[in-house]
C-alpha positions in Angstrom: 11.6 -2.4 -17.7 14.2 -2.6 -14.8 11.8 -1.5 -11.6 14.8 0.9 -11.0 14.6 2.7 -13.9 10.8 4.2 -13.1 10.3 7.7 -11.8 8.0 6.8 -8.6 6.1 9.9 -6.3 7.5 11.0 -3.2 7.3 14.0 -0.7 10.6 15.4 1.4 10.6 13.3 4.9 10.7 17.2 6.0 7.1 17.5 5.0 6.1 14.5 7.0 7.8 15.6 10.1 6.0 18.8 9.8 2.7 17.0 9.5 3.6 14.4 12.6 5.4 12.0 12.0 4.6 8.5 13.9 6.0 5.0 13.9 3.2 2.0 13.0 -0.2 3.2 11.8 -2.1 6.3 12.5 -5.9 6.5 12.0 -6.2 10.6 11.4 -5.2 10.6 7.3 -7.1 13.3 6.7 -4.6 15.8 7.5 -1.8 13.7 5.8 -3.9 13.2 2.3 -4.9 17.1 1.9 -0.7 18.1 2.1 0.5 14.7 0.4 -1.8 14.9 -2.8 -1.3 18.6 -3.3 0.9 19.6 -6.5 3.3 21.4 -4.7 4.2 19.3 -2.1 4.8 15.9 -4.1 7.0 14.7 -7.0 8.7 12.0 -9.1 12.2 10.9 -8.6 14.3 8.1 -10.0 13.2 4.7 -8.3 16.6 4.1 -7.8 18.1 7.0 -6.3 14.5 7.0 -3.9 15.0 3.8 -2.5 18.2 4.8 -1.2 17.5 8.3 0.0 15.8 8.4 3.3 15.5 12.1 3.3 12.2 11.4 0.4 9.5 9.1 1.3 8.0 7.3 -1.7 4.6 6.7 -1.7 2.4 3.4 -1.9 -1.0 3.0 -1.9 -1.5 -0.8 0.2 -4.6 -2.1 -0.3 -6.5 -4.9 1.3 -8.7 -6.5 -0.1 -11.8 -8.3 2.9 -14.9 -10.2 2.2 -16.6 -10.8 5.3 -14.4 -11.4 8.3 -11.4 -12.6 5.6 -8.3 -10.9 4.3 -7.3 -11.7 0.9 -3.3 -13.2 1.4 -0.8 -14.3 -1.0 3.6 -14.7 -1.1 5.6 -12.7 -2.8 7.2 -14.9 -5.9 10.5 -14.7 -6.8 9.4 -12.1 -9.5 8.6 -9.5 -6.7 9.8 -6.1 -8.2 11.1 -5.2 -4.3 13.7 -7.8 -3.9 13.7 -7.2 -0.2 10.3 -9.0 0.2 10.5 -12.2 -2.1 9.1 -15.2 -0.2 7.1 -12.7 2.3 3.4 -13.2 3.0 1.3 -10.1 2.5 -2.1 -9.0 3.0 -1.5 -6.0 0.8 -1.4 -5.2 -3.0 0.4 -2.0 -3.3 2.7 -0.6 -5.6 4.5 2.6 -6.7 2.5 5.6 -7.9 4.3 6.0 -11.5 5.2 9.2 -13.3 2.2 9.6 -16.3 -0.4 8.8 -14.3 -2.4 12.0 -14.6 -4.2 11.1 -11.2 -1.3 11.9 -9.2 -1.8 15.8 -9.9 -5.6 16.1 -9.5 -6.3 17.8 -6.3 -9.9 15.5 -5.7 -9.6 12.3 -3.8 -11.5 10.4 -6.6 -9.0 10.6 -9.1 -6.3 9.4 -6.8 -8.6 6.5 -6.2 -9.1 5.4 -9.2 -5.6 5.5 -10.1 -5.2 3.3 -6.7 -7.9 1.1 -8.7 -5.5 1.2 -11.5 -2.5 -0.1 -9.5 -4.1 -2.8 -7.6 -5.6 -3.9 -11.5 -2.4 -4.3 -12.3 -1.7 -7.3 -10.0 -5.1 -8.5 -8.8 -8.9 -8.8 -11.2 -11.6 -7.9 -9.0 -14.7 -9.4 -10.6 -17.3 -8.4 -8.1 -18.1 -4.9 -7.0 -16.3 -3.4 -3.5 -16.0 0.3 -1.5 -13.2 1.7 -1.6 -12.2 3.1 2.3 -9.0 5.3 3.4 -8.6 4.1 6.5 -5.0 4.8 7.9 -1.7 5.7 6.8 1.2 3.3 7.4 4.9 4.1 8.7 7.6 1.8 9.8 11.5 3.5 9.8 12.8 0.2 12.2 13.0 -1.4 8.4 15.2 -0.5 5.6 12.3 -0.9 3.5 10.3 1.6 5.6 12.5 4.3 6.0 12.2 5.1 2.4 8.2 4.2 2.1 5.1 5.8 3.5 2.0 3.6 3.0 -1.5 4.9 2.2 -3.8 1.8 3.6 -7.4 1.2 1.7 -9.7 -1.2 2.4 -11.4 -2.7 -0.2 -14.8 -4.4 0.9 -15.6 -6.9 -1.6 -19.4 -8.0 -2.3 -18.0 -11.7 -3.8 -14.8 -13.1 -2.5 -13.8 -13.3 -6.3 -10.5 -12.5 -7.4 -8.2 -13.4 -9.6 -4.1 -13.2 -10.0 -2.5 -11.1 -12.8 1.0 -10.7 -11.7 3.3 -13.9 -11.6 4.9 -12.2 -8.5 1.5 -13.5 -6.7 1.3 -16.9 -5.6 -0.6 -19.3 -2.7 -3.8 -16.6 -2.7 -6.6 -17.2 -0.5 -9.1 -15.3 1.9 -7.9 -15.9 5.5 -9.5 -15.5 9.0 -7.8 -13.5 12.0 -6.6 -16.8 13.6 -5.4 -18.1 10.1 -3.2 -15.0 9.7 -1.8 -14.9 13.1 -0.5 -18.6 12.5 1.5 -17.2 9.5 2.4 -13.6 11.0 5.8 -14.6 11.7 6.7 -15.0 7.6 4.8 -12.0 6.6 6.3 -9.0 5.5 6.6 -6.1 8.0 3.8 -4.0 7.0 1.6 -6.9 6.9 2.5 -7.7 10.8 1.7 -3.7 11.6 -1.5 -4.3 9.6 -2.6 -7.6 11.6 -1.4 -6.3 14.7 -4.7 -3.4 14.3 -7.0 -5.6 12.1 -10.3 -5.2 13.2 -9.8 -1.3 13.7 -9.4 -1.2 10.3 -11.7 -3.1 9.3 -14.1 -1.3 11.3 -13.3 2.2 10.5 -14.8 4.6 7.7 -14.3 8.1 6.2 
């Protein structure tokens, strides 16, 4: 199915002014999560008509994945369902949050999670257990890209450094250090560079 073609869950830019909005990453989502995940306050629009209607902010889990002091990394392959990425490193597995996932209108943070879970299964198999952390939400409206996202950033602490790629999007994974990162920031994608920039305060941080 053309990527454009999905129905993908957004809120009105409106209701994240109201909340505060910020530019890079703030590490109060409380706040955020309780208005975001309500049922009145989010909804699905046309992926298409979202990603060109800065006045709705689409929401996207971004997820990464640590063992240790590492960050799992990969490139975006020339499958990459956002175009504007291909050839970008990333140290997050995100994706849209899809109309028909039941998750998306369960007030309790556990359902959202596992439909997060659900997302990230999609591209990456986890074979090892991990925790699952909120640890910051993610805005960047200098990009094209990021005036029409609002990212949700999870850490997931793995116990084995074992994963797997699904996606064929997904190529050149492999856990990375700090320094190993830093000497490939320049080709990362933008929210990966916001991500590095603060890495060991979200690595550090919990509930």
């Amino acid at each position: 199915m053309n990527p454009t073609a999905e129905n993908v869950l957004v809120i009105k830019r409106s209701l994240f002014n109201k909340l505060g909005s910020f530019q890079g990453l703030n590490f109060e989502p409380r706040e955020y999560l309780d208005a975001i995940l309500s049922r009145g306050n989010n909804f699905f629009l046309r992926r298409s008509q979202a990603e060109k209607d800065p006045t709705r902010k689409q929401i996207i889990p971004y997820v990464l994945l640590t063992h240790a002091d590492r960050v799992l990394f990969y490139i975006r392959g020339k499958k990459a369902g956002e175009q504007r990425l291909v050839a970008k490193g990333s140290i997050g597995i995100g994706g849209h949050m899809n109309e028909g996932d039941e998750s998306l209108f369960a007030l309790d943070e556990a359902a959202y999670r596992a439909g997060v879970e659900r997302e990230v299964a999609e591209e990456i198999k986890i074979d090892t257990k991990f925790e699952d952390r909120i640890v910051a939400l993610l805005n960047d409206d200098s990009t094209e890209v990021g005036q029409v996202h609002l990212g949700i950033v999870h850490v997931f602490k793995l116990a084995e450094p074992k994963v797997e790629k699904r996606e064929a999007m997904i190529t050149n994974l492999a856990f990375l250090d700090k320094d190993e990162l830093n000497a490939r920031r320049d080709s990362l994608e933008t929210w990966s560079q916001i991500c590095l920039d603060s890495l060991e305060r979200l690595l550090d941080r919990g509930d």
